[in-house]
C-alpha positions as a Markdown table, in Angstrom:
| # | Residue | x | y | z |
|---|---|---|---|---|
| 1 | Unk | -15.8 | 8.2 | -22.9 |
| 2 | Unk | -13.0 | 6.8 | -22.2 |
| 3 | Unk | -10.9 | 7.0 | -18.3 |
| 4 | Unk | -7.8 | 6.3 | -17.7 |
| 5 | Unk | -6.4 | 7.1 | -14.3 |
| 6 | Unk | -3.5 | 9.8 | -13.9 |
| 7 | Unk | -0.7 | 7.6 | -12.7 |
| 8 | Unk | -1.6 | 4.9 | -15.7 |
| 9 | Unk | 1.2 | 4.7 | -18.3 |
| 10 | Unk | -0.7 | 4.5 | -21.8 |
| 11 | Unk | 2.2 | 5.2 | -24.2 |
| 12 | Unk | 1.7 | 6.3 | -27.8 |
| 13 | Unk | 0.5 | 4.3 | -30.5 |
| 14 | Unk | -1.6 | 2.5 | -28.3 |
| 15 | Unk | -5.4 | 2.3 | -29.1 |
| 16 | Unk | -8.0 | 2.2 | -26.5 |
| 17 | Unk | -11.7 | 1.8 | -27.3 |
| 18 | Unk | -14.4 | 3.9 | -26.4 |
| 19 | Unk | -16.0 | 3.2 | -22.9 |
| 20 | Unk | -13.3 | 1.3 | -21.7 |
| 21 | Unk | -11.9 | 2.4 | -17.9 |
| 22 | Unk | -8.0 | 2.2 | -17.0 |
| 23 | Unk | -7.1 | 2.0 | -13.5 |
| 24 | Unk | -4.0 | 3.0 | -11.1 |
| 25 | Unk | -0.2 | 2.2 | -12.4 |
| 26 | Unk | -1.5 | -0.4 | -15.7 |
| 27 | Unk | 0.5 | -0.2 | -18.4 |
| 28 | Unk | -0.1 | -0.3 | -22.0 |
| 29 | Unk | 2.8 | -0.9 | -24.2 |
| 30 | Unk | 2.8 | 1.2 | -28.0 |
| 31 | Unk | 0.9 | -1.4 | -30.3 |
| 32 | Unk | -1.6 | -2.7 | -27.9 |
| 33 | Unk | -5.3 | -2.5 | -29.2 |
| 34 | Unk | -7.2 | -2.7 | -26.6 |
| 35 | Unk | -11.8 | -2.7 | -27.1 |
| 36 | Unk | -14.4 | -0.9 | -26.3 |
| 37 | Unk | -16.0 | -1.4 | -22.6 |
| 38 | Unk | -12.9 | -2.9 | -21.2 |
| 39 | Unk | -12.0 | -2.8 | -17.5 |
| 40 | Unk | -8.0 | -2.3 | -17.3 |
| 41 | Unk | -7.4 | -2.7 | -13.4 |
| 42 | Unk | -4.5 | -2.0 | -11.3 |
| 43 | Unk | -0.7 | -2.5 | -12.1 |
| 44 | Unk | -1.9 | -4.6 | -15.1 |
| 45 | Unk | 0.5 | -5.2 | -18.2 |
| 46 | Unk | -0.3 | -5.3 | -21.7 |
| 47 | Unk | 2.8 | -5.6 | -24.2 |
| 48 | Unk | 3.4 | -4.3 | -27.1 |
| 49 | Unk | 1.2 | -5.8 | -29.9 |
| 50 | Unk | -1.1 | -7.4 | -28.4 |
| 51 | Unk | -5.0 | -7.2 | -28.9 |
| 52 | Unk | -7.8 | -7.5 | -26.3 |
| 53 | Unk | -11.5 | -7.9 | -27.6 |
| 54 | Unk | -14.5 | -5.4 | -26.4 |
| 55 | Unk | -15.9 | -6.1 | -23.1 |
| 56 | Unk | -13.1 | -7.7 | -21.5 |
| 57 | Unk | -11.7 | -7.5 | -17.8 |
| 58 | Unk | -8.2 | -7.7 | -17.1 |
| 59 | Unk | -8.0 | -7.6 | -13.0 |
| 60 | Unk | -4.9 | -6.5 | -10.9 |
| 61 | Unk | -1.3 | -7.1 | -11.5 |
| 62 | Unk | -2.6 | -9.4 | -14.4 |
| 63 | Unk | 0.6 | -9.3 | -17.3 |
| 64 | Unk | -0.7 | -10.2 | -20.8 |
| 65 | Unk | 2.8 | -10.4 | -23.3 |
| 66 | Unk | 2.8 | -9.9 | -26.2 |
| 67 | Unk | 1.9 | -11.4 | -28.7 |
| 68 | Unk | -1.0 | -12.3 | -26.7 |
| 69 | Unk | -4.7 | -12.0 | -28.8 |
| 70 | Unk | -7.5 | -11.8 | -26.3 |
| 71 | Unk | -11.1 | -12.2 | -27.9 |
| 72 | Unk | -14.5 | -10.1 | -26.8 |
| 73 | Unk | -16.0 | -10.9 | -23.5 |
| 74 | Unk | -12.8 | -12.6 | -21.8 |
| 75 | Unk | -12.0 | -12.4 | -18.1 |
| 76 | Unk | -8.5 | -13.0 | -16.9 |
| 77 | Unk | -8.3 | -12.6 | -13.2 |
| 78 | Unk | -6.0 | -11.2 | -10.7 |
| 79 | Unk | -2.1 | -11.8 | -11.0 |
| 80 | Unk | -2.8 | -14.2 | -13.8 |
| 81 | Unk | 1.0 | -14.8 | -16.3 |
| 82 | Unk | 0.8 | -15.4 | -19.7 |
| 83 | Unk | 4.3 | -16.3 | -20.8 |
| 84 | Unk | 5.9 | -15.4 | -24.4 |
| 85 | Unk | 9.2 | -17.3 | -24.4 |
| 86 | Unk | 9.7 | -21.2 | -25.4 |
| 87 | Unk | 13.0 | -21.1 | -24.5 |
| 88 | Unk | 13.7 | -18.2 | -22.0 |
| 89 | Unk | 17.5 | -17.1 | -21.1 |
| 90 | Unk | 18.6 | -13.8 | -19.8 |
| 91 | Unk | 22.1 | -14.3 | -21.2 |
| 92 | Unk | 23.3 | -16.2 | -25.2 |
| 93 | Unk | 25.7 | -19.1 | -24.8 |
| 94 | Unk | 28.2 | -16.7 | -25.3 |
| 95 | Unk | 27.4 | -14.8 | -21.9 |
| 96 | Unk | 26.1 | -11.9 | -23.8 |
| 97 | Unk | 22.6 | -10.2 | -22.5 |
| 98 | Unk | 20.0 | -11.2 | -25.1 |
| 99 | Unk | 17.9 | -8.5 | -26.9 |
| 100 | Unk | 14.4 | -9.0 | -28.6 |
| 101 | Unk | 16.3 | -9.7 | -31.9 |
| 102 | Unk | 17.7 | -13.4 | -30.3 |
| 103 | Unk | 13.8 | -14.5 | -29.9 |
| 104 | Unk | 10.4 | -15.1 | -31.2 |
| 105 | Unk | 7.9 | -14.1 | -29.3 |
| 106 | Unk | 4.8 | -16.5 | -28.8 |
| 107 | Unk | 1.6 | -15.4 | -27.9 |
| 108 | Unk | -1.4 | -17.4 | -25.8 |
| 109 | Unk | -5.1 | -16.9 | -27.4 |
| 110 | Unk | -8.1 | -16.6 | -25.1 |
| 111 | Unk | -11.4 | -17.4 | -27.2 |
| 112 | Unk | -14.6 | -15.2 | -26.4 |
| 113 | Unk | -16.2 | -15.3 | -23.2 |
| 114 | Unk | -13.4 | -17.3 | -21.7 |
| 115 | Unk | -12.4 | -17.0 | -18.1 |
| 116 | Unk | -8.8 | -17.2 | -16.3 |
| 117 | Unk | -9.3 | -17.4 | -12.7 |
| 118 | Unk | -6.4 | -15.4 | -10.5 |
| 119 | Unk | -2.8 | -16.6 | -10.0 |
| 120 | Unk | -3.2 | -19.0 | -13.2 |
| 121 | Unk | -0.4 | -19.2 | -15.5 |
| 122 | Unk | -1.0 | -19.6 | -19.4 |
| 123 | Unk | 2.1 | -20.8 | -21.2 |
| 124 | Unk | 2.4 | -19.9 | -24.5 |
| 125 | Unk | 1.4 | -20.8 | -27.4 |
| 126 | Unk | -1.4 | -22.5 | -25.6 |
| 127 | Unk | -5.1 | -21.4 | -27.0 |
| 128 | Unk | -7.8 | -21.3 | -24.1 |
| 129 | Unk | -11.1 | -21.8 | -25.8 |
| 130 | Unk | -14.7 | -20.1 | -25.9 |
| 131 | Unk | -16.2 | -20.1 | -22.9 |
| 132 | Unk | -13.8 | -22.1 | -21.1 |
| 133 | Unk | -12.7 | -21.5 | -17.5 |
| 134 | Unk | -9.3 | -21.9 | -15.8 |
| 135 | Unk | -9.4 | -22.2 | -12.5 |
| 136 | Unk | -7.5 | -20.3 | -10.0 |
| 137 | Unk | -3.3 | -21.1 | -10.0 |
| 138 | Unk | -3.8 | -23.3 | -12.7 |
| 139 | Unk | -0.9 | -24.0 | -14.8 |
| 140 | Unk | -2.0 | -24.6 | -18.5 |
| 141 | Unk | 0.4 | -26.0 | -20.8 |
| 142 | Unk | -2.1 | -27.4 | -23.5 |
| 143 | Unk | -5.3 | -26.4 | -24.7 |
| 144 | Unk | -8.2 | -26.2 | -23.9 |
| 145 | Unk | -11.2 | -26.9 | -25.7 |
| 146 | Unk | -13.9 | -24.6 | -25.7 |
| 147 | Unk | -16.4 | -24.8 | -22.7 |
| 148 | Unk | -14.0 | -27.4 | -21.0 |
| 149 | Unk | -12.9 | -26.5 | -16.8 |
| 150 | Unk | -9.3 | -26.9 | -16.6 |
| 151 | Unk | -7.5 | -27.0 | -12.9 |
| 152 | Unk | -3.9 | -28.0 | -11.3 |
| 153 | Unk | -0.5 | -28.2 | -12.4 |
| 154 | Unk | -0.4 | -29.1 | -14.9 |
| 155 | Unk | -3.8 | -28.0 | -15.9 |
| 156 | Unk | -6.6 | -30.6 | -17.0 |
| 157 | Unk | -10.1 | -31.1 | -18.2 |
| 158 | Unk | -12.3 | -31.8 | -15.1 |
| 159 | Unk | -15.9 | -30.9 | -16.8 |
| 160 | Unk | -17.6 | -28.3 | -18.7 |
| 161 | Unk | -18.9 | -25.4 | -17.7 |
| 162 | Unk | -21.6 | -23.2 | -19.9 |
| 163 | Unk | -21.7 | -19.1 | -20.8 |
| 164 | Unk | -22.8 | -18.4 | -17.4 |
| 165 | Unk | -19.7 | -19.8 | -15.6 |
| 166 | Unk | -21.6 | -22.7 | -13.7 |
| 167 | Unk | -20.2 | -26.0 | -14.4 |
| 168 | Unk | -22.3 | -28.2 | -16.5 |
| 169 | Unk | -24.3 | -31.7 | -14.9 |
| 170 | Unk | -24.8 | -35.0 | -16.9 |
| 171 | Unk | -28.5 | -35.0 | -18.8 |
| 172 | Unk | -28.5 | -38.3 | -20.3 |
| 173 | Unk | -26.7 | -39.8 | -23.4 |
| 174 | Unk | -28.6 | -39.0 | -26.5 |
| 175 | Unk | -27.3 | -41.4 | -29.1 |
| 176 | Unk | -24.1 | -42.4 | -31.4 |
| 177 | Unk | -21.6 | -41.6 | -28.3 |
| 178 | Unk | -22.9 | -38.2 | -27.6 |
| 179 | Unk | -24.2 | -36.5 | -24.2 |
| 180 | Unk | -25.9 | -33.7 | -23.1 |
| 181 | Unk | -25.2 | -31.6 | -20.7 |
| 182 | Unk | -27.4 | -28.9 | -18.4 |
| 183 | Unk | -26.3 | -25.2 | -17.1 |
| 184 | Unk | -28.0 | -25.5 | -13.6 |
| 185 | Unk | -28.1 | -21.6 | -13.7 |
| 186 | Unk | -30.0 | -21.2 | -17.1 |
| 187 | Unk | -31.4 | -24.6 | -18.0 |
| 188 | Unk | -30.0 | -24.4 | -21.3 |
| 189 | Unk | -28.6 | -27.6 | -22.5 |
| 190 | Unk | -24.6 | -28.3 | -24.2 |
| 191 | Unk | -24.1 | -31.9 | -26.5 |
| 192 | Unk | -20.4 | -32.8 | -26.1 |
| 193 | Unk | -19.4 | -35.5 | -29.1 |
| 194 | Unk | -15.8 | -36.7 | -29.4 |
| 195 | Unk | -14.8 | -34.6 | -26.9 |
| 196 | Unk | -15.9 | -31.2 | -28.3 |
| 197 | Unk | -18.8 | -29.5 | -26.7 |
| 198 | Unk | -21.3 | -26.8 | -28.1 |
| 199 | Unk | -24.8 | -25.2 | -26.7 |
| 200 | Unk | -27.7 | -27.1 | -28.2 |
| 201 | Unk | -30.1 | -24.9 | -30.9 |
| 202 | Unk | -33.3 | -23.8 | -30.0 |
């Protein structure tokens, strides 16, 4: 079932998936596919166009702009910005007020899982990856790889963290330049080689 609360703006041509739950004053603009089991919290934005994965939590005052893609399992925190515009005026050089016909809009890409802590800004067309987390008033101007912890302005790598959240301790070197890695939560283990990162097979 889905619930979406009286004074939320869900305008037509909007598709909302089963189970999901749409709180005070958010706003979802015609185009927007939005998943199933998805918490929409309060005074959120979602433009037109853009798609959010099942199972996905978009926290208060949050604005996602279009053309933003958002995979399954993604958190984006309170207030968090993701930006649209590579070059954004109000006005041409001829003084005139720009429409959406004088731009192309450009969309950020959150991989599954991922997690943007509150009052971090995403500026397009930056992808953040699986799993990775952005810490709070971040300011990420370049990717980031999957499972990597990006912080500070402007944003960089300062460790891993694994699918629980917790950030990821040293376990050794294992051979031809790679490392492992250990989720102190779950005790599963990550090997990172040339700087990419992925959770070791059972």
């Amino acid at each position: 079932m889905i619930r979406i609360d009286p004074t939320a703006e869900v305008e037509d041509g909007a598709v909302v998936g089963d189970g999901t739950v749409i709180w005070q004053y958010a706003h979802l603009r015609s185009g927007t596919r939005l998943g199933r089991e998805c918490v929409v919290g309060r005074g959120v934005y979602v433009g037109p166009g853009t798609k959010i994965g099942d199972r996905c939590k978009i926290e208060n005052y949050a604005l996602v702009y279009e053309p933003a893609i958002v995979e399954d399992g993604a958190f984006i925190g309170p207030a968090v910005v993701f930006t649209n515009d590579l070059h954004p005026r109000a006005i041409t050089p001829r003084g005139e007020l720009k429409t959406a016909a004088d731009w192309d809009a450009v969309g950020v890409r959150v991989g599954r899982g991922a997690s943007i802590g509150a009052r971090a800004v995403c500026v397009a067309p930056v992808r953040i990856g699986a799993w990775a987390t952005v810490a709070a008033g971040a300011v990420v101007v370049k990717d980031a790889p999957d499972y990597a912890l990006v912080a500070g302005i402007p944003a960089r790598q300062i460790g891993w963290v694994g699918e629980a959240g917790y950030q990821l301790k040293p376990d050794g070197e294992i051979g031809a330049g790679a490392k492992a890695w250990l989720c102190p939560a779950t005790g599963l283990r990550y090997l990172e080689l040339n700087g990419h990162l992925r959770r070791e097979q059972a």
